[in-house]
N, C-alpha and C positions, 0 to 999 in steps of 0.2 A: 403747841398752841400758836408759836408764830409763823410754822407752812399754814394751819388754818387759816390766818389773818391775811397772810401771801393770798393763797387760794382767794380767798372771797375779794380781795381788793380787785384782784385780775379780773375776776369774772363779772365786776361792779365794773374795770375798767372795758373790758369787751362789749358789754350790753352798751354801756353810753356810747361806745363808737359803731355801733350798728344802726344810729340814728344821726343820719346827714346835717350835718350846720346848715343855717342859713346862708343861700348865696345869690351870688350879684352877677350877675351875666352882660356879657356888652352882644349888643345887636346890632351890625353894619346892614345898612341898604344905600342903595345905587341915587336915588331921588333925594330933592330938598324938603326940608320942612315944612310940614303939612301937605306934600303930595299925598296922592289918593294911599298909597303905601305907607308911608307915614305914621297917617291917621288910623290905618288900619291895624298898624304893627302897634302903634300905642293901644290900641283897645286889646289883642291878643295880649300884653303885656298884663294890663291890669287886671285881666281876667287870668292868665295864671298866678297873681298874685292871689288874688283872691279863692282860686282854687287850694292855693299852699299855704293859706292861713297864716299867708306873709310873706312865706320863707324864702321861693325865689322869686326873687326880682330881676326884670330883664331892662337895663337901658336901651334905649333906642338912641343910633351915630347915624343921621341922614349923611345924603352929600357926600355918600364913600371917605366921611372922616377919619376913618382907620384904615384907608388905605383902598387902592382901584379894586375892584371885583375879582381882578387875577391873583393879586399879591393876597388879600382875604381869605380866599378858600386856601391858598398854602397854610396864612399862619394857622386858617381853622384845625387843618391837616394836622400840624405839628403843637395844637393846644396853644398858640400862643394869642388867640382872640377865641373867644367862645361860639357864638350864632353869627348867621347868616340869613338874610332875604334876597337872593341875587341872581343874575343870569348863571349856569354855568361857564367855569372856565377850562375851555379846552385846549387852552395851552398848558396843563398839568396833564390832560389824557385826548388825545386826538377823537377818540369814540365816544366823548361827550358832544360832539357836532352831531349826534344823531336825535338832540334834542331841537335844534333848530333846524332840522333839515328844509328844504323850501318844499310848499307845495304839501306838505305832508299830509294835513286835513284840510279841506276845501269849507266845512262850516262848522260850528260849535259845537254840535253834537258830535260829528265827528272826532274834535279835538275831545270833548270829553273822556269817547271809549278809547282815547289813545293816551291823551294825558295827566285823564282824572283817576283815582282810584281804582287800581288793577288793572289799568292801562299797558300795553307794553313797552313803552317808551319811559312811564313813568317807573314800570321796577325794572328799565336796564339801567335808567339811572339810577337809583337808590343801590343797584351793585357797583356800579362804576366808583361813586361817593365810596361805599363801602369799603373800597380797595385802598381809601386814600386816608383808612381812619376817618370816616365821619360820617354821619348818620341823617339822612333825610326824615324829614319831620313832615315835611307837606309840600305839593305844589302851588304854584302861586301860576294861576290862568291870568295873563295881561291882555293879552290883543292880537290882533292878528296886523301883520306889519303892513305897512306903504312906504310912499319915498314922498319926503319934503323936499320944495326946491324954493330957492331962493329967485326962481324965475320962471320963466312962462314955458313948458312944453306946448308946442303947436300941435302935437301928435300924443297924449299922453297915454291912448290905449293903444300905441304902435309898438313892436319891439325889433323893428327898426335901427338900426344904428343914429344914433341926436344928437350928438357930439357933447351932450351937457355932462360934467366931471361931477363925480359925488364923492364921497365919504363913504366908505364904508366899516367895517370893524374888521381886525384882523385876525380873519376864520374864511375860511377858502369858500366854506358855503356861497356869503355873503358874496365875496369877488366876484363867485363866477353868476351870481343871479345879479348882479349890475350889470355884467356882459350880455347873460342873455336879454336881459331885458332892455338893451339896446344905449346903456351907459357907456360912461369911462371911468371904474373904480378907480381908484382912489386909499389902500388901508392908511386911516391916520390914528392914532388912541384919541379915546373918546375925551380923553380933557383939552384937548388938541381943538375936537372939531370943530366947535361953537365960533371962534376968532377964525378957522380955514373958510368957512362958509360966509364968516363976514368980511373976510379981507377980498372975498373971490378966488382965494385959490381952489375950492372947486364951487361948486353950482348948488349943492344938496346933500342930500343925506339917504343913505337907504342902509338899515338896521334896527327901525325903532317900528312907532306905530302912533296915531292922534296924541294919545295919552303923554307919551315919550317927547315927542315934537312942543307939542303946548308947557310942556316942564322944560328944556333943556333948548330949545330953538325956536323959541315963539316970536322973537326977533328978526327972524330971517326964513320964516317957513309963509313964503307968499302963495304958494300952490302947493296942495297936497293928493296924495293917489295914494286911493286906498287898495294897494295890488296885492293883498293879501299875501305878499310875497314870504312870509312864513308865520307861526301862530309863536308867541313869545310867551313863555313862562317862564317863572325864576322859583327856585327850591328856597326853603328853609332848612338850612341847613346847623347842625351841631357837632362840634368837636366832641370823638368819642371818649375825649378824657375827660371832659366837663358834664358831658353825660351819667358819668361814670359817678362821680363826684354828687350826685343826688342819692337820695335815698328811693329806692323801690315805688314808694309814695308820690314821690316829687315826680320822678322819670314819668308814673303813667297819668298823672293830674297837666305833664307839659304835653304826653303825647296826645293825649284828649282833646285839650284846648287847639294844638295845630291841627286837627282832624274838622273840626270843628272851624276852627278860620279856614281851612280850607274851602269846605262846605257852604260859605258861606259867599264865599270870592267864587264858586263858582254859579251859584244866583245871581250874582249881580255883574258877570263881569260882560256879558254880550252889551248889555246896557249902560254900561260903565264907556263902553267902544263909542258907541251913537252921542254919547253925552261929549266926548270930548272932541269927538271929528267936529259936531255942532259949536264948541269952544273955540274951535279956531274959525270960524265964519262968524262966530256976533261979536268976539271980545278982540279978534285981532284980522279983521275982513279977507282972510286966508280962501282962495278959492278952492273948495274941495272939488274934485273932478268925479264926476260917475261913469265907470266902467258898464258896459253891459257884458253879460252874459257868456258873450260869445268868447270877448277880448278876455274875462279872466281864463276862460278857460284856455285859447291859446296861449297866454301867461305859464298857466300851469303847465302845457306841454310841451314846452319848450324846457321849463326846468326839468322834468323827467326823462326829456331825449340827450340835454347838454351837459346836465349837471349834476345826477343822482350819481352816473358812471364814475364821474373824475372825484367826486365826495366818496364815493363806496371804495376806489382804490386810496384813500388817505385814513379811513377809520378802518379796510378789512374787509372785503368785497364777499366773503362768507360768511363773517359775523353780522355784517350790514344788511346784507339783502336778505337774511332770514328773520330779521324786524321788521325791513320793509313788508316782506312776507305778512306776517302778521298783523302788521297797519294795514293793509289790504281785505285783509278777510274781516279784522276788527269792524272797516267801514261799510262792509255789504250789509 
């Protein structure tokens, strides 16, 4: 009678743990509060609350308060922060620069078949994540970059050598397309940049895009170009042990909900781009510059003759160029 009692208690205690507790999840992003991202991640929030009938809840930590974008995707890696909304960081994998390559897609649709859903960029990421313990949930389409300066280029569709110093991040990409495009890089960490640009120790900025500038350099961004000098996306990302840590239920009511924010940020995000370039001309009289045609495309040939080479021998010049490959044929 008492293995009976054994028996049945075990199997009372199995069943209740085959159904996930309720949990609390922390969510780091790159922007302040109430950026467009923000606002966005709080609505995904409360709609997978709402899908789990409660049970997970995800705070949202603007303003990289748990820490810069690089040191995030570690603790992600090792379970010690939960979510992510962020740029990759390629100082854990070199072959994550093949998400910001320059040049990559020339217009939105393009980025779409390359970044949106079934994209090839977008599942060499979600393998690269995967190597590192952690599980892409969705892409987040931002913008396509330019370069703020805190000064006048007399030449801004030249790529010409200008002698004006920028900012840039520190990812080789980024370097060498300030070179080609006729800079003097600059890598400083982005908590750095905002005081370098205002003290003058350089001139600008190139690594962001309107949206990035009007949030983080709206103080010092008196002329802007929009040189589409690469297409910016940041992943949602999940630590596979907090993953792990739902129940079956939970897991595909969160993968939904990111499918879904996704889907939705990519409706809106061309026009998300024109809303905020226009932001910095009414609210902060920031001279946008217009490119024609001809200049972005020398733009773009310049990065594919200077700078795909010296990026493809830093991520793998056989595993790179057979993405390019496919960014290629994706775009015909």
């Amino acid at each position: 009678m008492k293995h009976a009692f054994l028996t049945t208690a075990t199997a009372a205690l199995m069943a209740f743990g085959s159904y996930a507790a309720a949990a609390d999840l922390k969510m780091s992003h790159v922007r302040p509060q109430d950026a467009t991202i923000d606002v966005e991640l709080r609505a995904f929030s409360a709609a997978v609350e709402q899908a789990t009938g409660g049970d997970v809840k995800i705070n949202i930590f603007p303003a990289s308060a748990l820490g810069d974008y690089t040191t995030v995707q570690e603790r992600i890696s090792v379970g010690a922060i939960d979510m992510a909304t962020q740029p990759a960081a390629t100082a854990a994998d070199r072959r994550m620069q093949i998400s910001s390559f320059p040049y990559l897609a020339g217009n939105w649709e393009q980025a779409r078949a390359v970044y949106g859903p079934g994209g090839v960029v977008r599942e060499t990421m979600a393998g690269l994540y995967a190597e590192q313990d952690i599980t892409m949930l969705a892409a987040y389409p931002v913008y396509f970059g330019g370069i703020a300066l805190n000064v006048e280029n007399p030449n801004p569709g030249s790529i010409e050598p200008n002698g004006i110093k920028v900012r840039v991040p520190g990812i080789k990409s980024f370097q060498l397309t300030g070179e080609a495009l006729g800079y003097i890089p600059s890598p400083i960490p982005f908590s750095e940049a905002f005081t370098a640009v205002q003290t003058g120790v350089v001139d600008g900025v190139i690594g962001s895009g309107a949206e990035g500038y009007y949030a983080s350099f709206r103080d010092v961004t008196k002329t802007y170009i929009p040189a589409n000098t690469h297409f910016e996306v940041w992943y949602m990302i999940i630590s596979n042990g907090s993953l792990a840590e739902l129940s079956a239920k939970q897991q595909a009511a969160l993968k939904e909900q990111a499918a879904a924010f996704e889907a939705i940020r990519w409706d809106v995000a061309e026009a998300d781009q024109k809303k905020n370039e226009q932001r910095l001309v009414d609210d902060l009289g920031t001279t946008v510059v217009e490119l024609s045609a001809d200049e972005l495309a020398a733009m773009a040939a310049v990065a594919r003759e200077k700078i795909w080479p010296a990026v493809l021998e830093d991520v793998g010049v056989e595993w790179g160029q057979a993405i390019l490959d496919k960014v290629a044929e994706a775009g015909k």
